[in-house]
Each structure stands twice: as C-alpha cells, then as structure tokens.
C-alpha positions as CSV (number, residue, x, y, z in Angstrom):
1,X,171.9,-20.1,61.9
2,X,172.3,-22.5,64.6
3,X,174.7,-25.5,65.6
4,X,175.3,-28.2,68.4
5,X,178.2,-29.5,69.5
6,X,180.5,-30.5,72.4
7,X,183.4,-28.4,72.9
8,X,186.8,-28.2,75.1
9,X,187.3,-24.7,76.8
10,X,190.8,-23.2,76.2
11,X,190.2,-19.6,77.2
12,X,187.5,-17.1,78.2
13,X,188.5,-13.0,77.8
14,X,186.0,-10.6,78.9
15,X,183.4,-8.6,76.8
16,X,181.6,-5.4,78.3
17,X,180.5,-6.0,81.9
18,X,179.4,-9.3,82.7
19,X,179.8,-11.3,79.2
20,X,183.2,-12.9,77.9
21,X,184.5,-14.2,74.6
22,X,184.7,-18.3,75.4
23,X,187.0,-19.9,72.5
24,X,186.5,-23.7,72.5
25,X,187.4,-26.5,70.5
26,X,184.9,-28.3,69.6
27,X,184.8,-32.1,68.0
28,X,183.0,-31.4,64.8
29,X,183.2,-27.4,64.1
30,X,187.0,-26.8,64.9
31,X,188.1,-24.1,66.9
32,X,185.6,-21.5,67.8
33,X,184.5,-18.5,69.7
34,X,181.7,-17.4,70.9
35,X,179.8,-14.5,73.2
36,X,178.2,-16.1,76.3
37,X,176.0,-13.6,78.1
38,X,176.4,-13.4,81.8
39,X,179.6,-15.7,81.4
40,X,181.5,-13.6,84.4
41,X,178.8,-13.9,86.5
42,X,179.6,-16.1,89.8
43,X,177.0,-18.8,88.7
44,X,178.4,-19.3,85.3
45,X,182.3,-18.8,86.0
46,X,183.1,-22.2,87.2
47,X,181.8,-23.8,84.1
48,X,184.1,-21.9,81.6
49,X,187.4,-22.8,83.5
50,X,190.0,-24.3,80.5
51,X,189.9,-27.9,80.4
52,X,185.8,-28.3,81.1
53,X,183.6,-29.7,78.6
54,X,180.5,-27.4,77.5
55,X,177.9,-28.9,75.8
56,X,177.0,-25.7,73.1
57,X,174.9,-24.5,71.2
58,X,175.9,-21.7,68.2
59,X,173.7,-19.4,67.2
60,X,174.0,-16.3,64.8
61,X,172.3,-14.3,62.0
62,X,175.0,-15.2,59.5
63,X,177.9,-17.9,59.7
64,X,180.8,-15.8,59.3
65,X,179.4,-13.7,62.8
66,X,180.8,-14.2,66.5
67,X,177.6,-15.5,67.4
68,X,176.4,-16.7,70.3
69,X,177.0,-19.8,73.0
70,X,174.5,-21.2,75.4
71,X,176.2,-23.3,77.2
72,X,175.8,-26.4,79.6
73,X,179.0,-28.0,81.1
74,X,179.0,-31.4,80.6
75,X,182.4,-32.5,82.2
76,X,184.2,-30.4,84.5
77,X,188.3,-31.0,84.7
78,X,189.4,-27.5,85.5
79,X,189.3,-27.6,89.9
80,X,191.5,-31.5,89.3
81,X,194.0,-29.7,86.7
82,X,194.5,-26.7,88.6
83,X,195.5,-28.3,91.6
84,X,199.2,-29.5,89.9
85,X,201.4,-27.5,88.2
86,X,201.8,-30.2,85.3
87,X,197.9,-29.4,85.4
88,X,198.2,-25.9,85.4
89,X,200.6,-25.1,82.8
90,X,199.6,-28.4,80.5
91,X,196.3,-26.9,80.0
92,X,197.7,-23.4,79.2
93,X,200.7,-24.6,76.8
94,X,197.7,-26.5,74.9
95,X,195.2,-23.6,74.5
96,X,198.1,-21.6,73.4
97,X,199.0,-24.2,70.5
98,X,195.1,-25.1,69.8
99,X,194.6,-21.3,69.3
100,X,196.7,-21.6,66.1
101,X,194.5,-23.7,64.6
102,X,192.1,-21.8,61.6
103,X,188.5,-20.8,63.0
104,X,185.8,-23.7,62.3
105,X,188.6,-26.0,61.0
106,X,186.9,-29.5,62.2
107,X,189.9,-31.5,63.7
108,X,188.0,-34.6,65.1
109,X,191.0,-36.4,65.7
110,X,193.2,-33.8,67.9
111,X,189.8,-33.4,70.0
112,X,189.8,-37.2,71.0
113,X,193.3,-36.2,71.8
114,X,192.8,-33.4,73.4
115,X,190.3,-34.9,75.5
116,X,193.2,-38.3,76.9
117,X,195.6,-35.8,77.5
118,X,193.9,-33.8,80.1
119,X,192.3,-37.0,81.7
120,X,196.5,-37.3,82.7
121,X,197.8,-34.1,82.7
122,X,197.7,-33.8,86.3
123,X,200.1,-37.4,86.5
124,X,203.4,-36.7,86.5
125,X,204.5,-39.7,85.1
126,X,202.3,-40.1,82.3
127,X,202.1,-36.1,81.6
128,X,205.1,-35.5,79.9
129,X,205.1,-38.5,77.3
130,X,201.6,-38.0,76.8
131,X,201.7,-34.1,75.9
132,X,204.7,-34.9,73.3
133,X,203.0,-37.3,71.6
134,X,199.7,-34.7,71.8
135,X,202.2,-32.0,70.0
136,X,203.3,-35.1,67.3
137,X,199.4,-35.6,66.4
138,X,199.7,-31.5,65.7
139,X,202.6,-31.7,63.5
140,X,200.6,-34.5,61.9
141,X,197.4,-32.6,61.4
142,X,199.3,-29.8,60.5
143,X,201.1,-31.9,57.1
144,X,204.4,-32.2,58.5
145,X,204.0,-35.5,60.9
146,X,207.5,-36.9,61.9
147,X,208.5,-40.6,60.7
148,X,210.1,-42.7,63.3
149,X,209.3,-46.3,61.7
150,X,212.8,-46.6,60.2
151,X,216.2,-44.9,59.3
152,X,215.7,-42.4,56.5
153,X,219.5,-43.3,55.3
154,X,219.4,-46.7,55.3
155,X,215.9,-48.2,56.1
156,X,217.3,-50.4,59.4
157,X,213.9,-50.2,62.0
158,X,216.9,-50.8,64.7
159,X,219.2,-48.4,67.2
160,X,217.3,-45.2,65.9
161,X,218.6,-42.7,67.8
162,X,218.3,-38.8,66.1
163,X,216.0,-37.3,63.6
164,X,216.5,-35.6,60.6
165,X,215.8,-31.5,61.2
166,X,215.3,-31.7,57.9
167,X,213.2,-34.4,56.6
168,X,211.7,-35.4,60.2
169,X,212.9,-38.5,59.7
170,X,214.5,-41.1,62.0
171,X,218.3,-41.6,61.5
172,X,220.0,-44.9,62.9
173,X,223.0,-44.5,65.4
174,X,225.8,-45.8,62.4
175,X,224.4,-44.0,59.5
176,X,224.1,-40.9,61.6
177,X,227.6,-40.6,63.0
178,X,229.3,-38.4,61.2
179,X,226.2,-36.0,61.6
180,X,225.4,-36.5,64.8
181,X,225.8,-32.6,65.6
182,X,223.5,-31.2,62.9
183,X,220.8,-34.2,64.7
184,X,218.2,-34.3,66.8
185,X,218.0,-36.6,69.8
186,X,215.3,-39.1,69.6
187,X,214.3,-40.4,72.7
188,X,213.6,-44.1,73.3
189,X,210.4,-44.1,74.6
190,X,208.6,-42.6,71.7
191,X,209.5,-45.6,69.3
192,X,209.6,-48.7,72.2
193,X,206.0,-49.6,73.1
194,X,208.1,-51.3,76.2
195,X,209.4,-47.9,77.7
196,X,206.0,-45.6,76.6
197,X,207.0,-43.2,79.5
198,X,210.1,-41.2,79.8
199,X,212.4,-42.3,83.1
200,X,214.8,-39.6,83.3
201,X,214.1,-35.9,82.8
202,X,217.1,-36.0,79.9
203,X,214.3,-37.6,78.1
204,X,211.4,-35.7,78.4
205,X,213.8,-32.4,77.7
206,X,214.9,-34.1,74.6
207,X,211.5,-35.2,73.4
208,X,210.0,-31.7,73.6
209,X,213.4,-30.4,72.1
210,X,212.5,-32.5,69.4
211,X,208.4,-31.4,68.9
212,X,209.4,-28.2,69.6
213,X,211.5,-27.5,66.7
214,X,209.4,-28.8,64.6
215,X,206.5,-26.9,65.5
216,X,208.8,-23.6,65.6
217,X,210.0,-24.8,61.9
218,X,207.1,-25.9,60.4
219,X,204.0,-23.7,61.7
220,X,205.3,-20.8,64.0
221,X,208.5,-19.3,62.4
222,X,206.8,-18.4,59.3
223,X,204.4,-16.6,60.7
224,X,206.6,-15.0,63.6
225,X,204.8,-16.4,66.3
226,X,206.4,-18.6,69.4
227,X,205.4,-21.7,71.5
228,X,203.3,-20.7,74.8
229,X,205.6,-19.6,77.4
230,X,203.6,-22.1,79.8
231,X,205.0,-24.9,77.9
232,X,208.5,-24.3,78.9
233,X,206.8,-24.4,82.8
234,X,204.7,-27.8,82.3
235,X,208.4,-29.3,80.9
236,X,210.2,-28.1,84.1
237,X,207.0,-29.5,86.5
238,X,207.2,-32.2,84.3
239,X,210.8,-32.8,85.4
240,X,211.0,-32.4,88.8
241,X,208.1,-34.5,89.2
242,X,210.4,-37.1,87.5
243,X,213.2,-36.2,89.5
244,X,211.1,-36.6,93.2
245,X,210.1,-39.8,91.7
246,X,213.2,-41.2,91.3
C-alpha cells in the first residue's frame, strides 16, 4: 500500500541504530507514524525537527502496519521556533495534545490550524491568544466546543464574563452573580474581535485556565492522562513576554 501526503512533525524517537519513529500530522491521513530509515543520520536530522513540514510518502504491505516514510521537507520552522521559549515550549505543548488524537483520524481542519499557529508561535504577543484559540478548535474537534455567542441563562450577547464548567457555556455578569465562585473566567479578548490579543498576563492565565479545564474534563480525565507539562512553560514565556512588553 502506498500514500502521499504533507505532514507537520511533532516528534521523532529513535529505532535501532540510525532509524527513528517520526509521528506526523498530516492534512488528509490524521496523525501518523512512520519508520524513516537513516532518520538519525546528520544529513536527515535537521529535516525531522518538530514544527517542519515533510512532504511523505507511506508505504507498507498492509494498512494496519508502521510502515514506512520517505520523506522530503518542504518547509522548515524548527531553527525560527527554537530560538524563543514561546517557540520552544508552544511546539512541544502541541505535539503533546496532537498525540491524543486516534491514529489516521483525518483532521483537515486542526492541520490548517496547526500550521497559523506555528507561523506565530515565536511572537509573543500573538502566541498566547493564538495557542488558546488552537486548544478551542480541539475541544471543538473533539465534540465538546465551548459556546461564547450568548449567556446560557438568559440569552443577552452583552457583559459575558464566566463560563459555565458545566455546559461550556457563556454566563452574563448579572445572571452569573450569585455563582460567580463555581464560574469560570472568560477573558475579553476571546469574544471582542476589538481586543483579539490578551494585554495583561491575568488574561492569558485565565484563558488557558479556562481551555485547560475543559480539555482535562472532557478528553484527558477519563482516560487518566494530563496536559503536556511544556504547556504550563509556553503560558509562563507567554507572560513574561507580556509583562517586558508592557
């Protein structure tokens, strides 16, 4: 059997001497993995750095097999990431979420995603609000997508200022009152096209406070798995980038 694609790397592991294991996510055969022979070798290294883009081609015996990947980079973004930390630790906290996804599950839509967020993950303005939103397009994917249009209680598209841990719904500052400690903050900027960046690192904490119960809810609890310690880094980068700035 044999396929094409273009694919995003999110990790390499190594296999016997001078092979490796690359996992990719490609835009019309999901998340897979693949040998590449020679793929530690100094000549082939560079090209199977997280964040590149391999053109590949898939070939096996069977479908259900590893296979294997001949591979051809088409973009490379790894030497720009790694040289921030937002860079650094964005493109880990994402392989580490992507990996969740079921094997040669086509999500075309999270790959264009994928792909803007790590044309700005190594701008610290734009990183933070751009990798939250990246994690809502998950939860979306995923069947349990948030609704911030309007107030769950009272359907008012005004002063929506928590969510619902429940329903993932928006809940308006007066309806929301007398529950405002069982509530999650919801941070301006994700609902006002006016503010699309966060301006204070109280946001972007609350923001990914917010995602990151849902995907700990929703997707990880149940199967007693945790969000990618390097997420917890790229907030913090995220931050003090914010903080310099200001």
């Amino acid at each position: 059997m044999e396929w094409r694609d273009e694919g995003i790397v999110l990790a390499t592991r190594p296999f016997g001497e001078t092979s490796v294991i690359l996992d990719v996510l490609t835009r019309e055969h999901g998340r897979c993995a693949g040998l590449v022979r020679g793929g530690s070798s100094r000549r082939m290294r560079p090209s199977l750095q997280p964040g590149n883009t391999l053109s590949l081609t898939w070939r096996a015996r069977l479908e259900d097999q590893l296979g294997n990947f001949a591979i051809e980079l088409a973009e490379a973004r790894a030497g720009r990431l790694m040289e921030t930390a937002t860079g650094t630790f964005g493109i880990q906290a994402l392989a580490g979420l992507l990996k969740l996804l079921p094997d040669r599950d086509p999500h075309p839509r999270l790959y264009e995603a994928l792909g803007l967020v790590l044309e700005h993950l190594d701008e610290a303005q734009a990183a933070g609000a751009i990798m939250v939103r990246f994690e809502m397009a998950y939860l979306e994917e995923a069947g349990f997508g948030l609704d911030l249009t309007c107030c769950a209680a009272t359907g008012v598209t005004e002063d929506l200022i928590w969510v619902s841990p429940r329903t993932g719904r928006a809940v308006s500052r007066e309806a929301g009152q007398p529950y405002a400690a069982k509530l999650l903050t919801l941070p301006g900027f994700l609902i006002d096209e006016a503010a699309a960046t966060p301006s204070t690192p109280m946001e972007v904490r609350a923001a990914f406070d917010l995602t990151g119960f849902f995907l700990e809810a929703c997707l990880l609890g149940p199967t007693d798995k945790r969000l990618p310690s390097a997420r917890e880094h790229f907030v913090s980068a995220v931050t003090r980038g914010l903080d310099a700035s200001g």
